[in-house]
C-alpha positions as CSV (number, residue, x, y, z in Angstrom):
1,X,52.6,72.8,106.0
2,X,48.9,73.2,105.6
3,X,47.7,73.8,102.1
4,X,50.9,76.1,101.7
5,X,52.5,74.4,98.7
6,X,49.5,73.8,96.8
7,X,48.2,78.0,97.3
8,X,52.0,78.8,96.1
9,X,51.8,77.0,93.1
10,X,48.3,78.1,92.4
11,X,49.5,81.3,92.6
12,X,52.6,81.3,90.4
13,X,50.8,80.0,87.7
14,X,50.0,81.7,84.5
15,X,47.2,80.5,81.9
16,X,46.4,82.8,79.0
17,X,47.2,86.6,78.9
18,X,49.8,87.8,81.5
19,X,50.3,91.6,82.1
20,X,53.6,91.4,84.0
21,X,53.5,95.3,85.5
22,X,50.9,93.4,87.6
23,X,53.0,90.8,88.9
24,X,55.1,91.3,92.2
25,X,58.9,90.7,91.6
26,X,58.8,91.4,95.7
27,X,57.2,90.3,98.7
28,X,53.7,89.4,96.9
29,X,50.0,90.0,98.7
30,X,49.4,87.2,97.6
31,X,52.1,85.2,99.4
32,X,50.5,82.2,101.6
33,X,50.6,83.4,105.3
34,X,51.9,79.9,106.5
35,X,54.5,80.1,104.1
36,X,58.4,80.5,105.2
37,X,58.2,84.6,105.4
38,X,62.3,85.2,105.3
39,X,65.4,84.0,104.1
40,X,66.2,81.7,107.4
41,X,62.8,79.8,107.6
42,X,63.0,79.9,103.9
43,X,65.9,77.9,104.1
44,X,64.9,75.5,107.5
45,X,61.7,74.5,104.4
46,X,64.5,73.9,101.8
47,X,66.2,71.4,104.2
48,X,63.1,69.5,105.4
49,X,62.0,69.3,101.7
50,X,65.3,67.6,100.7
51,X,64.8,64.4,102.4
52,X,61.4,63.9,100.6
53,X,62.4,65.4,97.5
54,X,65.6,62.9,97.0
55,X,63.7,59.9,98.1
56,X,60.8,60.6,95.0
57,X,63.6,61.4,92.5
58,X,65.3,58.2,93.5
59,X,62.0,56.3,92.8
60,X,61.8,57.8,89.7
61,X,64.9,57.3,88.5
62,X,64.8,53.9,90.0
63,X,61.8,53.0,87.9
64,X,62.5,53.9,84.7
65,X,65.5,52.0,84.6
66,X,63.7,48.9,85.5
67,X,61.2,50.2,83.0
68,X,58.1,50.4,85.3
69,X,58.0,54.7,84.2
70,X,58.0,56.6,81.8
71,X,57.9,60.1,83.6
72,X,60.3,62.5,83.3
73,X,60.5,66.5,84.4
74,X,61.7,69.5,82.6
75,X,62.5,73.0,84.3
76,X,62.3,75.3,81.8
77,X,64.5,78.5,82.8
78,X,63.8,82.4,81.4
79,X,64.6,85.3,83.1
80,X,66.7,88.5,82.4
81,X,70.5,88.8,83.1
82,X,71.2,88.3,86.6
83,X,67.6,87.2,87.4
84,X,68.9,84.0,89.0
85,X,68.9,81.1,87.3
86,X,72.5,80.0,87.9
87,X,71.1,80.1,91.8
88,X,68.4,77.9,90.7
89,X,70.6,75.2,89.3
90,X,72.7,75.4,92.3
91,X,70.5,75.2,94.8
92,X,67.3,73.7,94.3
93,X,68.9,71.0,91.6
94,X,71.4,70.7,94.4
95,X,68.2,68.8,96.5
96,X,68.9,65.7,93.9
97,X,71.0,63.6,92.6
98,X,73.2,64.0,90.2
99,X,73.0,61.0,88.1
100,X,69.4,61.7,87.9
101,X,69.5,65.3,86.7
102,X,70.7,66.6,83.2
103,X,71.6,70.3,82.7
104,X,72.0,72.2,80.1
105,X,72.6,75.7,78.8
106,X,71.9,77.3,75.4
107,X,74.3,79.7,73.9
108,X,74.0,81.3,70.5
109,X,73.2,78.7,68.3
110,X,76.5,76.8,66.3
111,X,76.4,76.6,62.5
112,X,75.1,73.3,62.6
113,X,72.4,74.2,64.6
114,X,71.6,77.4,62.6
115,X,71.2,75.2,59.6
116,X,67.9,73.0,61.3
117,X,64.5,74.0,62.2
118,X,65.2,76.4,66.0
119,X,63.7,73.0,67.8
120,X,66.2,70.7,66.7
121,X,69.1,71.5,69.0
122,X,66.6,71.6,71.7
123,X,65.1,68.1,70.9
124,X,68.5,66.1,71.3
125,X,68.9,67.5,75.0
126,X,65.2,66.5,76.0
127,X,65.8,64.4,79.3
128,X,65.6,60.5,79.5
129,X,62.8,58.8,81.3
130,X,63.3,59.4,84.9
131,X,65.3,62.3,84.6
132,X,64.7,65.8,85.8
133,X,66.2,68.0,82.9
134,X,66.9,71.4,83.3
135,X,67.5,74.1,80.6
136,X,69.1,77.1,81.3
137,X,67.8,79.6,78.7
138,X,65.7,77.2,75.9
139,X,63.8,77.2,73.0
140,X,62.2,80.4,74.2
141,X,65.3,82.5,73.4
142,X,63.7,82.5,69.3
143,X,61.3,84.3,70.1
144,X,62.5,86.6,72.8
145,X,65.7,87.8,71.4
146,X,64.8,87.2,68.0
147,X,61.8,89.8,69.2
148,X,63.2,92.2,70.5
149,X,66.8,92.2,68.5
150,X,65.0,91.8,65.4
151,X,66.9,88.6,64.3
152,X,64.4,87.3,63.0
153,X,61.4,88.9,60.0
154,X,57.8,89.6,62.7
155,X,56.1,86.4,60.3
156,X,59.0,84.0,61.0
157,X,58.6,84.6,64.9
158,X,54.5,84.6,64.6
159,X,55.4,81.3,62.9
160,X,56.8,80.1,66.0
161,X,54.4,80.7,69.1
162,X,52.0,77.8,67.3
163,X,55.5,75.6,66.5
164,X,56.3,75.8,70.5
165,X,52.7,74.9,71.3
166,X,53.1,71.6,69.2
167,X,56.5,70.9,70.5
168,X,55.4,71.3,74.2
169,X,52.2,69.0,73.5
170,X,54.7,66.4,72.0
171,X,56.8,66.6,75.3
172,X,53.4,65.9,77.7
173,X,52.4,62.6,75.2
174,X,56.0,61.3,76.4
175,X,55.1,62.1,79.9
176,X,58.0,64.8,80.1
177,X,56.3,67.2,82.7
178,X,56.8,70.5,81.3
179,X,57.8,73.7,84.1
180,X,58.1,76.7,82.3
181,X,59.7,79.2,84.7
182,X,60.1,82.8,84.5
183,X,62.2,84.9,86.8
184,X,60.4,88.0,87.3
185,X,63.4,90.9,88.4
186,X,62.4,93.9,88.9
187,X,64.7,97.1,86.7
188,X,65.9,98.3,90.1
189,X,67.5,94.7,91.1
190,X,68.8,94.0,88.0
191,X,70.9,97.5,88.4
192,X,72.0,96.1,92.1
193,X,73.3,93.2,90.7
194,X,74.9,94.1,87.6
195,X,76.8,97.0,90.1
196,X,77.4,93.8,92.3
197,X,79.4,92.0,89.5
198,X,81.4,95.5,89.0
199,X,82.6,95.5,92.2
200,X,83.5,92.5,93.1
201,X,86.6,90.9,91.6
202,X,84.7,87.4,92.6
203,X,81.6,88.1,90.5
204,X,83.6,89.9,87.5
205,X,83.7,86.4,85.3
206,X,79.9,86.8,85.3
207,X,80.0,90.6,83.4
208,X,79.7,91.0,80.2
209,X,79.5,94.5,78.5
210,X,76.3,93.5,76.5
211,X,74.4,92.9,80.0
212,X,74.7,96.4,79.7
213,X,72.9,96.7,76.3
214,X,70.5,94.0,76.8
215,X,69.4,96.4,79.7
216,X,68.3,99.0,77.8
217,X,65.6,97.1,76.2
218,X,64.6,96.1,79.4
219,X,61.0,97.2,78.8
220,X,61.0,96.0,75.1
221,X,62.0,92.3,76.4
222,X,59.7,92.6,79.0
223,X,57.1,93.2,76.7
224,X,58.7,90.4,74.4
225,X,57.5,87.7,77.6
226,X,54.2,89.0,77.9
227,X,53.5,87.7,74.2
228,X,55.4,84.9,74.6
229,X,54.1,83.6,77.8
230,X,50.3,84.9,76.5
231,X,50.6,83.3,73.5
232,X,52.3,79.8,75.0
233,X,50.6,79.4,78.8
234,X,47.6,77.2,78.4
235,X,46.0,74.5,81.0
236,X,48.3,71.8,80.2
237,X,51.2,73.2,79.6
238,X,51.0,76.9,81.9
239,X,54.0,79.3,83.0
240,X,55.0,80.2,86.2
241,X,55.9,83.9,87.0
242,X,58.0,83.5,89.7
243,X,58.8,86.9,92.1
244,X,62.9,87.1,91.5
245,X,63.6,90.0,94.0
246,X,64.6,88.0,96.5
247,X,67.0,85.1,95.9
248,X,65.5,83.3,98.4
249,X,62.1,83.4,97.4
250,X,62.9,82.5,94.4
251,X,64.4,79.0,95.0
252,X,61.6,78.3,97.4
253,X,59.2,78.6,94.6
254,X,61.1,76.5,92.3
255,X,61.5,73.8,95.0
256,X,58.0,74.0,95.9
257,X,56.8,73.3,92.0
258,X,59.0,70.5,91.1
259,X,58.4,69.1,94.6
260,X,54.6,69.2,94.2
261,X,55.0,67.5,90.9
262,X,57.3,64.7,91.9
263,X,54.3,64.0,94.6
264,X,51.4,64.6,91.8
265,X,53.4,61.4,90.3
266,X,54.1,59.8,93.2
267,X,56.5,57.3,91.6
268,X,57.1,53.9,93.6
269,X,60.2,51.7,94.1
270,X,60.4,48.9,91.5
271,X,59.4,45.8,92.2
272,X,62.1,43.1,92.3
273,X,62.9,41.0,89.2
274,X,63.9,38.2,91.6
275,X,63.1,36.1,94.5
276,X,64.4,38.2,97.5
277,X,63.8,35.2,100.2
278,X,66.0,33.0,98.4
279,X,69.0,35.7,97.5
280,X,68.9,36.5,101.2
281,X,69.6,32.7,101.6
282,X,72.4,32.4,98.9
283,X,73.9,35.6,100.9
284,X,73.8,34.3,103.9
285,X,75.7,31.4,102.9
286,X,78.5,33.1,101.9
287,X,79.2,34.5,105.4
């Protein structure tokens, strides 16, 4: 599709100072004009990228088990409540393999965990080579909540921005490639949404009274990311503001980035450890 994916992720991504007021949760200017334009083409792209974005996962999972890689991706998901990440695991992780992809959500941090260093649970679910990882919520959360909640004393979290920094340029010398994604909502959807979940006995087991709470620090959290992703985005390791308004646009962007990676790596099928001629031989005596 033209330059298309390669303008898209251009576009998403963040390096340095972000002032998010400025970024579109909806229908961007900026949005590539041969780009899918609505939910239906949107989803016509999501279908003809499956096929090619399977077949390079398989290759990578393929070769690090026979040891020929040592790549790995990581899709890094923040966002307020309702902002879509569940979508994002459901859909655009639904374009692999499940043997080749390892999820996992944060929650409020155990006992155990409380008593390490705020990296150390997030350390032990860092994916294997050849697996696309994907954390729902993530490190991040210590110095967003801890922000804006005050959980935390303003040095401790200050302490933290150059912590994440190290951590991050740990996880590119292991050839983890890093995707850190923020779901950009808009106050007005959020409302929709949350209203959504209230009146529909389907979507009821995804309340919770505190979304409610957390919503009136909206602006205080949004102001919590802009520091964060300011003080974390750099050239190797940048964020991706991703316009969450529309579900649909929304996975296309996700697809689009880990698709565009997987072909910046361009992972191969692993040679074979034997001698295929003569296997086909001992085969085809068996008929």
């Amino acid at each position: 599709m033209s330059d298309y994916p390669q303008n898209l992720v251009d576009a998403l991504r963040v390096v340095g100072e972000v002032d998010l007021s400025t970024r579109a949760t909806k229908q961007p200017d900026w949005w590539p004009k041969d780009a899918p334009q609505d939910k239906t083409t949107a989803a016509q792209r999501m279908a003809q990228m499956a096929d090619e974005a399977g077949e390079l996962q398989e290759k990578l999972f393929a070769g690090a088990l026979h040891e020929e890689l040592t790549d790995s991706l990581l899709l890094v998901l923040q966002g307020m409540d309702t902002s879509g990440k569940g979508g994002i695991v459901r859909h655009v992780m639904g374009m692999f393999d499940p043997q080749g992809v390892q999820h996992h959500a944060f929650k409020t941090p155990t006992a155990d965990e409380l008593a390490h260093d705020f990296l150390w649970r997030v350390e032990k679910q860092l994916p294997a080579h050849g697996v696309i990882g994907v954390f729902d919520r993530s490190h991040y959360e210590d110095v967003l909540i801890h922000k804006v909640q005050k959980l935390s004393s303003a040095q401790e979290i200050n302490g933290r921005y150059p912590q994440i920094l190290d951590f991050e340029r740990r996880l590119q010398a292991r050839s983890i490639h890093l995707h850190k994604v923020m779901l950009h909502i808009s106050r007005d959807e959020q409302y929709e949404r949350l209203r959504e979940r209230l009146e529909r006995v389907d979507k009821h087991w995804k309340y919770a009274p505190s979304d409610v709470d957390d919503r009136l620090l909206f602006d205080e959290y949004q102001r919590a990311y802009e520091v964060a992703i300011s003080r974390t985005a750099s050239e190797s390791a940048p964020w991706y503001v991703i316009p969450a308004d529309q579900k649909w646009r929304a996975r296309l962007c996700v697809a689009e980035l880990l698709l565009h990676t997987l072909r910046g790596i361009d992972p191969q099928w692993p040679k074979a450890g034997f001698d295929v001629a003569a296997e086909r031989k001992r085969l085809d005596a068996t008929k």
